[in-house]
C-alpha positions, 0 to 999 in steps of 0.5 A: 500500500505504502511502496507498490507500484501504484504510489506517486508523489502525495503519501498514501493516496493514488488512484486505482481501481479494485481488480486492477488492484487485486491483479497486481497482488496477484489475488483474486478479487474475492480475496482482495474484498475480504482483506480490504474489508479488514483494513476499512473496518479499522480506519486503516485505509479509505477507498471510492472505488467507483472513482478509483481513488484510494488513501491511506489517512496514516501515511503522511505522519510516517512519510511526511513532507520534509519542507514546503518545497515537498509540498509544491511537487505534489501539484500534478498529482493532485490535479489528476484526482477524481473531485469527490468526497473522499479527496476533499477528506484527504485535502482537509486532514492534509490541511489539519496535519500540515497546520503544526507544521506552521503558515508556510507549509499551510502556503505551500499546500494552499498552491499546490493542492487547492481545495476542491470546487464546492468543498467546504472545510470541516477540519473540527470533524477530522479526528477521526481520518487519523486512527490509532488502530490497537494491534490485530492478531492472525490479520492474515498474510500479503497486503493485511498483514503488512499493514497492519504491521506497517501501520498498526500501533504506531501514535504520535503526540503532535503536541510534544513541543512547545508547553505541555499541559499546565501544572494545574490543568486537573485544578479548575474546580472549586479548588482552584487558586487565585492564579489558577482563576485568573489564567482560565479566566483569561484563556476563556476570554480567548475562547469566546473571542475566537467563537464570534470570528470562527462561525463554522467551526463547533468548538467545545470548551472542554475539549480546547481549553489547554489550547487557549491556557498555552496562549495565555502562557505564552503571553505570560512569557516576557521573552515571547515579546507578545499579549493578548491582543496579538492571539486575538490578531491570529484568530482574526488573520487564520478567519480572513486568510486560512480558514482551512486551518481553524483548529486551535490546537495546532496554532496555540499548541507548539510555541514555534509554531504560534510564533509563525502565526503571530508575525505573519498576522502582524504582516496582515494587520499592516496591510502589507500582503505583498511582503507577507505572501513574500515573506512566506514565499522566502521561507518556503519556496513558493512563488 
């Protein structure tokens, strides 16, 4: 799935049909349904195969692109995909993926792999197209097996840089000191901030509230040289110009990566786009 002949450019995705396929593994189509309906089942590939378009969700976390130039040579492939649901999942779990990694990644996709026409971004629903699939004994030999050797049991924590959870994320409750009071105070503030300038997008308190307490740590930072007003300036600049990216744990949730966000929102608040998108265009070889 990962190797064969029928892979291209962008990681786990390509276009085949089922009996060409289950011919090039030289299994029957039988065989091949029986296996896929295995790997389907755990959220371990997706297929449309009336428009013969297959994917891997998994596979750009252990083949991801090593900068935005990466990203740019994936534009021909991704011209050539049939325009249907399936790629317009794959666009937007690359967009939630691709957003950790910080705007010139987001740029360079913007480029290269441009939303499909009609589509519309649903990134609060993209939890689910990257599972966590627990090991599956006896899953079979040929392509299940290696699959689920390949891909099974191998998570990562998107989170590992920047702050961790605070000290006293379990103390919100009646318990809570004064300090404690005021942080989530102000990181609900953020909160609510955000709900009035990202419209479609449901976010839940209780699932993002960490997220808005690391803005508030990193404006407590008197070495990030930042306050509330510019996390505020970042909800706005990603509603104007990024609202594939609407998600606040990869923007509050690694401080490299808020950094980037923070000074490409300042270029915008300047009304100087031109230097943004060649500011961006710089780093990341878009042009």
């Amino acid at each position: 799935m990962l190797i064969g002949k029928q892979t291209r450019l962008i990681p786990g995705v390509f276009t085949i049909g089922k009996a060409a396929f289950a011919e090039q593994l030289g299994w029957s189509v039988a065989a091949f349904d029986s296996a896929w309906s295995e790997l389907a089942t755990l959220g371990m590939a997706r297929a449309d195969w009336t428009e013969q378009l297959v994917w891997v969700p998994k596979a750009i976390q252990y083949n991801p692109p090593a900068n935005p130039n990466v990203i740019l040579g994936w534009a021909n492939d991704w011209d050539e995909l049939p325009e249907c649901a399936l790629a317009s999942d794959i666009r937007e779990a690359f967009a939630l993926y691709l957003a950790d990694r910080g705007p010139t990644f987001v740029a360079a996709l913007d480029k290269a792999c441009p939303p499909l026409p009609g589509s519309v971004p649903r990134v609060r629903a993209l939890t689910h197209t990257l599972p966590v699939p627990d090991p599956v004994p006896g899953f079979g030999n040929g392509l299940a097996n290696g699959l689920a050797n390949g891909l099974g049991n191998r998570s990562g924590n998107r989170l590992g840089n920047g702050y961790q959870s605070s000290a006293f994320a379990d103390h919100w409750g009646i318990d809570a000191t004064d300090e404690e009071k005021a942080l989530n105070e102000r990181a609900k503030s953020l909160f609510d901030f955000t709900l009035t300038k990202w419209q479609n997008v449901r976010l839940h308190w209780s699932r993002n509230a960490e997220y808005f307490r690391m803005a508030v740590l990193f404006c407590d930072d008197p070495e990030n040289g930042v306050d509330m007003s510019d996390m505020e300036l970042v909800v706005e600049y990603i509603a104007a110009k990024h609202t594939d990216y609407m998600s606040p744990r990869p923007v509050f949730g690694k401080d490299d990566n808020l950094e980037s966000w923070i000074n490409a929102a300042r270029r915008w608040r300047d009304n100087d786009e031109t230097e943004s998108a060649a500011g961006l265009a710089a780093i990341s070889g878009v042009e």
